[in-house]
C-alpha positions, 0 to 999 in steps of 0.5 A, spaced: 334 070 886 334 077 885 338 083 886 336 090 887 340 094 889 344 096 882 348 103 879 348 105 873 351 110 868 345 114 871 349 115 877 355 113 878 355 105 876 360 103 871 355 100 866 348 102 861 342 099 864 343 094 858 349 092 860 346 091 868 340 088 866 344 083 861 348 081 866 342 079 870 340 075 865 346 071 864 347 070 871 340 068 871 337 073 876 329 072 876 329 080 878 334 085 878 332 092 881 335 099 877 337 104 884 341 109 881 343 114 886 338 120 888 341 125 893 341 132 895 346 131 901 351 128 897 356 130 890 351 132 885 355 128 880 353 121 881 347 123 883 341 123 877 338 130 878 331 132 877 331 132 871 334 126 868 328 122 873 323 122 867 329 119 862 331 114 866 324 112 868 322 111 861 329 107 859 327 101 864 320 101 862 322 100 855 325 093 858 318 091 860 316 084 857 321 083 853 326 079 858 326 073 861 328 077 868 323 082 871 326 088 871 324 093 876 325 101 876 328 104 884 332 109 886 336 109 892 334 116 896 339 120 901 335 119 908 337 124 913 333 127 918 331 134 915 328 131 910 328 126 903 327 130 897 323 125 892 322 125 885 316 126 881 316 120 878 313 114 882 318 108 883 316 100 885 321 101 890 327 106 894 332 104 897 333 109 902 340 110 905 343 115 910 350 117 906 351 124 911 349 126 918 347 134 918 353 138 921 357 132 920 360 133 914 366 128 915 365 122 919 372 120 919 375 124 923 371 122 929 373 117 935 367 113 934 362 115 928 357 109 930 353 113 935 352 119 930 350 115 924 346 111 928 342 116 931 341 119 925 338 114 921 333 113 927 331 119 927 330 119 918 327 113 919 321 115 920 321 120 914 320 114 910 312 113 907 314 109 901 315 102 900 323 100 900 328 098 904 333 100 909 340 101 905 346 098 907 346 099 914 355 098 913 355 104 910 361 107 915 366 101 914 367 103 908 369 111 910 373 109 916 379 106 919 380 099 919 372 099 916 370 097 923 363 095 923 358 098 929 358 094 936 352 091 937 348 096 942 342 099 944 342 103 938 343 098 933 336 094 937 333 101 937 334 102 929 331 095 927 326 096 932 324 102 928 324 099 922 320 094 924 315 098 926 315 103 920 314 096 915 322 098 912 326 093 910 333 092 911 337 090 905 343 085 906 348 088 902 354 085 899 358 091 897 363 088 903 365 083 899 367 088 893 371 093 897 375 089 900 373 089 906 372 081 906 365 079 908 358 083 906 
């Protein structure tokens, strides 16, 4: 089993590097994935900056070897269509999610914020030229009222379409389960 789609103290997670990677290593994980958050869209404070990349870089390649787990280093990217910024560093994998839709500060508000997003994300996929994956494409469910997820439709056929043809994954990301929304 692995599991790569994990914050830490570089962000906004709860715990260290050592204490993620740890817990992988109790749990049994054959791989656990580092993928603090890296976002220019988004509140700068639980976001790695710039020049915290080379750190943090360098603290989870220290593990290398030394661990019965694999231990990769990513970043999960804020996608939207204007543009990713990327880091200087390279990463063994991103995570690329769409957290904000330019224009739309406040997805909330709106009657039915599916369409927009969904549109957006079409449009910011084909940005992606890194290996990685479509991040938790439920994020909305966690912004909105009653955490309804988006109806099946053309829109969400046209996004994994995209993906498919742009050789991104789609993460399968259990966060529901954690925000009480009672499936992941």
């Amino acid at each position: 089993m692995i599991d790569i789609h994990n914050h830490t103290t570089f962000s906004d997670g709860r715990n260290t590097v050592e204490q993620v990677i740890q817990s992988a290593v109790e749990a049994g994980l054959q791989v656990i994935g580092l993928s603090d958050h890296f976002d220019p869209y988004v509140c700068q404070e639980v976001c790695l900056q710039p020049e915290q990349i080379n750190g943090y870089l360098k603290k989870i390649r220290s593990f290398d070897g030394k661990l019965p787990i694999k231990v990769l280093a990513g970043l999960e990217l804020g996608l939207q269509s204007e543009g990713i910024l990327l880091p200087g560093e390279e990463m063994d994998y991103y995570i690329y999610s769409v957290h904000t839709v330019p224009g739309r500060p406040d997805l909330k508000s709106l009657e039915d914020p599916w369409e927009i997003y969904l549109k957006e994300a079409i449009l910011a996929v084909d940005l992606i030229d890194r290996p990685g994956f479509f991040g938790h494409l439920d994020f909305l469910r966690r912004h909105i009222p009653f955490g309804r997820p988006p109806k099946p439709g053309p829109l969400i056929d046209r996004l994994l379409m995209k993906l498919v043809s742009n050789h991104v994954g789609l993460e399968v990301n259990t966060s529901g389960w954690m925000y009480g929304l009672g499936d992941p």
